[in-house]
C-alpha positions, 0 to 999 in steps of 0.5 A: 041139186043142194050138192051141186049149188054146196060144191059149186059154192065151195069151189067158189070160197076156195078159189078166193081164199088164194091171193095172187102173186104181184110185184111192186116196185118203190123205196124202203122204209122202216114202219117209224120213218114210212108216215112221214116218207108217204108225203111225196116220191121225194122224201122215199127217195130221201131216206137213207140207209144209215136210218134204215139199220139203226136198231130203233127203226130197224126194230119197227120192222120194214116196207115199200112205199109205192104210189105214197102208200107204204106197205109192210112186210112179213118177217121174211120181207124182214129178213131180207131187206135186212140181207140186202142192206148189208150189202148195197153199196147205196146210201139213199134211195133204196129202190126195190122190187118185191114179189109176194101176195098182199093180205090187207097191207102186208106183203108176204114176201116171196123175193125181194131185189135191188131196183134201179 
C-alpha cells in the first residue's frame, strides 16, 4: 500500500511539473519602457519601433503586454523579437502573438509572430 500512495504521488508531482503550452496575443515592449506602457491599451499601442531597437532598451531585454500586464521573455523570446523587428514594416504598435509556457512572469517562448 505505501508503494501505491509513493507512485501515485509521484505521478501526481510529475504531471504538475509540466507547464502548459498557450498563447498570448498583445504589444511589445522592452523591460525599460514596459511599466509605463501597462497604464493603458493605448500607450502599448503607443510605443514605437525606433525605441524598441535602441540598444539601452534593447539591452533591457523584451515582453508582451497583454491585459496591462507585461510579460518577459526568455532569451529565445529575445532572439526573435530581435528577428522580426528587422523586418516589420511597422513603426508602432507592434502587436504579436507568442506561443511558449509561463514560469512566474517569464514566457519561454516557443514562436512568436506578427499579429494584426
Amino acid at each position: 500500500m505505501k508503494q501505491i500512495i509513493s507512485f501515485v504521488l509521484l505521478v501526481f508531482a510529475i504531471s504538475f511539473s509540466y507547464a502548459q503550452t498557450t498563447s498570448w496575443t498583445g504589444y511589445l515592449a522592452d523591460q525599460m519602457c514596459s511599466e509605463g506602457l501597462t497604464e493603458s491599451v493605448e500607450r502599448a499601442a503607443s510605443h514605437t519601433k525606433e525605441c524598441l531597437v535602441e540598444d539601452h532598451c534593447a539591452k533591457t531585454g523584451y515582453g508582451v503586454i497583454v491585459d496591462g500586464k507585461w510579460y518577459k521573455f526568455d532569451k529565445k523570446g529575445n532572439e526573435l523579437t530581435a528577428a522580426m523587428l528587422n523586418t516589420t514594416q511597422k513603426e508602432r504598435g507592434i502587436k504579436v502573438t507568442v506561443t511558449g509556457t509561463l514560469k512566474k512572469n517569464k514566457i519561454n517562448v516557443t514562436a512568436l509572430t506578427e499579429a494584426n
